[in-house]
C-alpha positions in Angstrom: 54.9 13.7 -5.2 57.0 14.0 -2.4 55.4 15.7 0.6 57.2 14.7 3.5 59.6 17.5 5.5 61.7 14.7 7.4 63.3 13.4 4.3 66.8 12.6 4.6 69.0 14.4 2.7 70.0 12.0 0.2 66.5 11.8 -0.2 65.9 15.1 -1.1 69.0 15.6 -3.5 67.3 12.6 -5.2 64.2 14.5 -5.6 66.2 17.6 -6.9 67.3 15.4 -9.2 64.6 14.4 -10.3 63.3 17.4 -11.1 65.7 17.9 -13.7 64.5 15.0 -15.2 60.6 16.3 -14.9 61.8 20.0 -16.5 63.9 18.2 -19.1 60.4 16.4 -20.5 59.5 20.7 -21.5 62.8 22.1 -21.8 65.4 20.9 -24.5 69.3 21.3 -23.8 69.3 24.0 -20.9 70.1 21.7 -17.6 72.9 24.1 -16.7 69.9 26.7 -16.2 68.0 24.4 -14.7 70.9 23.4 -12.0 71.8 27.5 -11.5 67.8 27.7 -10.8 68.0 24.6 -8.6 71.1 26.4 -6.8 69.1 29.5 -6.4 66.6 27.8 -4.1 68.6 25.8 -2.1 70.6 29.7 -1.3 67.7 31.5 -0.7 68.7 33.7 -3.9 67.8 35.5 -7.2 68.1 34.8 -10.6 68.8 37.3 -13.6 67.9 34.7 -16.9 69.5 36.6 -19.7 68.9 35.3 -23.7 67.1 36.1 -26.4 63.6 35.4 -27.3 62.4 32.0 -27.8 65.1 30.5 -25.5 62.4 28.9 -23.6 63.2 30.8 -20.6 59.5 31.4 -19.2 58.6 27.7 -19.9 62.0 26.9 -17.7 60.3 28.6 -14.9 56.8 27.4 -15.1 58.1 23.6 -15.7 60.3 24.3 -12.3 57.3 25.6 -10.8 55.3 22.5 -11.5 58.1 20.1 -10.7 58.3 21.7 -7.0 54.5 21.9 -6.6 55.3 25.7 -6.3 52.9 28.9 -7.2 54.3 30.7 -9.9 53.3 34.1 -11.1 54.2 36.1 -14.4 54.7 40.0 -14.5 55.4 40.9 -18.0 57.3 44.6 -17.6 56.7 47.7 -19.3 57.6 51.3 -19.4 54.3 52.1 -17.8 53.7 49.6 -15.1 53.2 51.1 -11.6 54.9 49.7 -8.4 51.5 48.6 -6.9 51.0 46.7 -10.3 53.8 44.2 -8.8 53.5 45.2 -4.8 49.8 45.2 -4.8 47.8 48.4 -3.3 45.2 49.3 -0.9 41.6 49.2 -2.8 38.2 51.4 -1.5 35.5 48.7 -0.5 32.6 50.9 -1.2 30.5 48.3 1.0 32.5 48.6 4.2 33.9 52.3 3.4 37.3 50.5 3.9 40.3 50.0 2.0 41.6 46.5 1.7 44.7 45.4 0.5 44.9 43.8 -2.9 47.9 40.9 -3.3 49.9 42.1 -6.2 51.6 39.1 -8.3 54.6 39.6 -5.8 52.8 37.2 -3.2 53.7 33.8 -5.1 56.7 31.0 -4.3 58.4 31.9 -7.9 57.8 35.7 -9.8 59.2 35.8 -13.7 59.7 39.5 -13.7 60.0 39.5 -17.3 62.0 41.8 -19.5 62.7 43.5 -16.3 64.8 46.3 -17.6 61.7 47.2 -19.9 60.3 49.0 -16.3 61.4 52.5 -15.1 63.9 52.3 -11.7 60.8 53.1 -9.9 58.6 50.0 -10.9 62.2 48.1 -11.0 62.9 49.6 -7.0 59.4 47.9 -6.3 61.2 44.4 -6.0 64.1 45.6 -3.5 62.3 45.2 -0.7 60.4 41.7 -2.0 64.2 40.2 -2.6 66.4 41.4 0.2 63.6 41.4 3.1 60.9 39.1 1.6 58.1 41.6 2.5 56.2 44.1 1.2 55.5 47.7 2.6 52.5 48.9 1.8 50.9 52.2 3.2 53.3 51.9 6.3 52.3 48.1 6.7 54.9 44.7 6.2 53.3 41.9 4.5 55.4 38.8 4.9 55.6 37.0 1.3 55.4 33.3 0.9 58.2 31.1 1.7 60.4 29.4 -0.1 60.6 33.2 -2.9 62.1 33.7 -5.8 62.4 36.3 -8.4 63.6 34.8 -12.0 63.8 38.0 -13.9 64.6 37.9 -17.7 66.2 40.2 -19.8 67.0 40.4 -23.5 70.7 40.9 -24.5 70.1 42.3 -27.8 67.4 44.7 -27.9 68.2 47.8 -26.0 66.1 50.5 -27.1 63.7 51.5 -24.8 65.5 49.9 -21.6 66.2 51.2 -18.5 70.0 49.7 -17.0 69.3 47.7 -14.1 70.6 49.7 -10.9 74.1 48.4 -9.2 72.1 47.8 -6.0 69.2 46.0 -7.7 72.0 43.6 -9.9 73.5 43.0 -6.4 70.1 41.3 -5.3 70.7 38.6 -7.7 72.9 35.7 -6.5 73.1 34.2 -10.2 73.2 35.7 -13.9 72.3 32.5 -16.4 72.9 32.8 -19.9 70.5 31.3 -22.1 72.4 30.6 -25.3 70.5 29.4 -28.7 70.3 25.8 -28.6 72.6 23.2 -30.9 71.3 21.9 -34.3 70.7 18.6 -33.0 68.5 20.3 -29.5 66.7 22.7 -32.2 65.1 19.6 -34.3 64.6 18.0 -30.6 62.5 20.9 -29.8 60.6 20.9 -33.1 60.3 16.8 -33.0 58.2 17.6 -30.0 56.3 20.2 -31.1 55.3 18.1 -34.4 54.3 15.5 -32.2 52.1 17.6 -30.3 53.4 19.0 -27.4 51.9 22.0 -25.8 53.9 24.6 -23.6 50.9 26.0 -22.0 49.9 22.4 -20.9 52.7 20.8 -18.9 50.5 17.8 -17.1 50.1 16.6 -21.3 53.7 16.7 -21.9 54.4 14.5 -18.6 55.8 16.9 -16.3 55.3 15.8 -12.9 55.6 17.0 -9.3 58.1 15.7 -7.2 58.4 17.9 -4.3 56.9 20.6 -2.6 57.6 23.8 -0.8 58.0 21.8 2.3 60.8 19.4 1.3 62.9 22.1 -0.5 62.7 24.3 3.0 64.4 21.1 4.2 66.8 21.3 2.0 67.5 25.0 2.6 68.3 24.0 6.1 70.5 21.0 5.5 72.3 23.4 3.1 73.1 25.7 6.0 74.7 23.3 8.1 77.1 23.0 5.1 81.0 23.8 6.6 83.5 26.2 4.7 87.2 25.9 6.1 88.7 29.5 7.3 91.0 28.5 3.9 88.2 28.4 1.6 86.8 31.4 2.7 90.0 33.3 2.8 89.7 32.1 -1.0 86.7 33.4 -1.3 87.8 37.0 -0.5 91.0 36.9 -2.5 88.7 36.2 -5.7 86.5 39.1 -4.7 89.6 41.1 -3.9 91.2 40.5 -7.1 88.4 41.2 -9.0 88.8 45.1 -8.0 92.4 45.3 -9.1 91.9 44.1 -12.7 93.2 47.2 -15.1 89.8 46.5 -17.3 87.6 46.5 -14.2 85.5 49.9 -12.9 83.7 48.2 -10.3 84.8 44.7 -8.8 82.6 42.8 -6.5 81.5 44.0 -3.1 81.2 42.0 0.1 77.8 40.7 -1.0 79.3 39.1 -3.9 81.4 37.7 -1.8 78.6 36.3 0.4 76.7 35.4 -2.1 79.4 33.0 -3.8 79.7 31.5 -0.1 76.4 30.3 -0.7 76.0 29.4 -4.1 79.4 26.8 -3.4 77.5 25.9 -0.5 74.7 24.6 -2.0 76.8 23.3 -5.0 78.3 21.3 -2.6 75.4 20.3 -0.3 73.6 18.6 -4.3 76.6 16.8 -5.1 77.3 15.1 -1.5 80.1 17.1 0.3 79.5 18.7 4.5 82.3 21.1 3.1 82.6 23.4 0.1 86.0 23.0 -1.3 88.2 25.4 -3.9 86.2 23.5 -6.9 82.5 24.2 -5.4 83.7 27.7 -5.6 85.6 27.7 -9.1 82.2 26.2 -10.2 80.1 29.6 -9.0 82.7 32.2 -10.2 81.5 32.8 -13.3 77.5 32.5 -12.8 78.0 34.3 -9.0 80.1 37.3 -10.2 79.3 38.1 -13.9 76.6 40.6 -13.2 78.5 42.4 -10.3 81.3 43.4 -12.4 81.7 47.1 -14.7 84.0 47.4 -16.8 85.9 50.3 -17.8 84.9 51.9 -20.9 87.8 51.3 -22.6 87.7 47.3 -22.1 84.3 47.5 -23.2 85.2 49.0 -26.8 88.2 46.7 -27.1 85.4 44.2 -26.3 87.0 42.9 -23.1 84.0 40.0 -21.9 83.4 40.1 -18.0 83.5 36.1 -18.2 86.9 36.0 -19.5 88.1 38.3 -17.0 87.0 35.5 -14.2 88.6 32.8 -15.9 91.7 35.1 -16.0 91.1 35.2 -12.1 90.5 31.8 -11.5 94.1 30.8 -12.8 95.8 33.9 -10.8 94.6 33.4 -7.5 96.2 31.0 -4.8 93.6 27.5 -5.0 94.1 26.5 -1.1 95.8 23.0 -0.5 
């Protein structure tokens, strides 16, 4: 394992990729979720894993987790799960004749909120404050959480009874929406080789999987992603496909000036793995689609003529001006 902060940075994107390699011994056929994960980190962001069940998404995160030497905690969410079930809350010591305050699952490097829209907007509000400040307020108190912090929350795109629609302002806490599609014929017998063979999900140490770096290494990487450049070009691009997003006819709600922020980082990062001190027009084409699908509503018209948000920033892609 890698445990060393002053890596240099080719270093550490060797590591990263590496750790594909250690998730791909678990996780058959998904390295584009595994890369959007990977991005996630290295932006200080959010994930929203969307697919249906048995699309191996909670074995993605734990694998990840154990690659990075990173705590991971899971919250499995229901209609009547309380805030301090995720926050934590203050407890009576009947010792002391104090209250104490009781960690909720919250404090942990990675949380896999899952089936997050299962929760009422009051549990669901419970994370705001955990993803935008990285704190928790409890009985007029801030608890720092640990550092690096992610939330990789899951949701199934099929089932909808008994869900409550994620909140504009809580989908706007997520820099990336990954779409977990049902493996290929040839991935599916992969995955059941390995189970015939033995493998265990729950035991990741017996299938192989093997840290290769650790909280402190990815922080440097979250720095040398910072000191990635973006040209006054690309970010006027950057805008424009923000911009345009709120003009399409099909389009009730285009992307705010977060979304816009948050595709800034998401290229940067893209760019920072694959070797570039600047993001150029293709770092950003790359993030268009996994950035801005989840900050988009569409009218309700488009929706019955079954207009797809994804198509819609493709459409975008080839209208905008690509700067020189």
């Amino acid at each position: 394992m890698t445990d060393r902060p002053d890596l240099s940075p080719d270093e550490l994107r060797a590591a990263l990729g590496r750790v594909r390699t250690e998730v791909g011994k678990a996780v058959v056929a998904q390295d584009g979720a595994v890369t959007g994960l990977i991005i996630a980190l290295l932006a200080r962001g959010h994930v929203l894993l969307e697919g249906v069940p048995g699309v191996a998404k909670t074995l993605l995160v734990r694998s990840l987790s154990h690659a990075l030497s990173l705590d991971t905690k899971r919250v499995q969410f229901t209609p009547d799960l309380m805030p301090g079930d995720v926050t934590g809350s203050l407890v009576y010591d009947a010792r002391s004749g104090e209250f104490t305050f009781r960690e909720g699952p919250v404090f942990t490097n990675i949380l896999l909120a899952d089936e997050i829209n299962r929760t009422p907007p009051k549990t669901q509000s419970a994370l705001l404050e955990a993803m935008e400040e990285r704190q928790v307020s409890v009985d007029g108190v801030s608890r720092a959480l640990p550092s690096p912090f992610l939330v990789a929350a899951t949701q199934n795109p099929i089932e909808y009874e008994g869900t409550y629609t994620l909140p504009e302002a809580q989908l706007d806490r997520f820099l990336v929406k990954l779409v977990l599609d049902l493996p290929e014929r040839d991935a599916e017998v992969a995955v059941l080789a390995r189970h015939a063979s033995g493998f265990d999900p729950r035991d990741l140490r017996a299938a192989g999987v093997t840290p290769v770096l650790d909280a402190a290494g990815l922080e440097s990487a979250q720095r040398a992603v910072r000191q990635v450049q973006a040209a006054p070009d690309v970010l006027a691009y950057i805008v424009d496909l923000a911009r345009a997003t709120r003009q399409s006819p099909s389009v009730k709600l285009g992307v705010s000036p977060r979304g816009a922020t948050a595709l800034l980082a998401a290229s940067k990062a893209w760019a920072w793995l694959n070797g570039y001190p600047a993001i150029t027009p293709d770092h950003v084409q790359a993030m268009v689609v996994p950035v801005l699908r989840h900050r988009i509503q569409l009218r309700p018209e488009a929706e019955l003529e079954g207009v797809a948000v994804d198509a819609i920033l493709r459409s975008i892609l080839t209208q905008v001006r690509v700067p020189i």
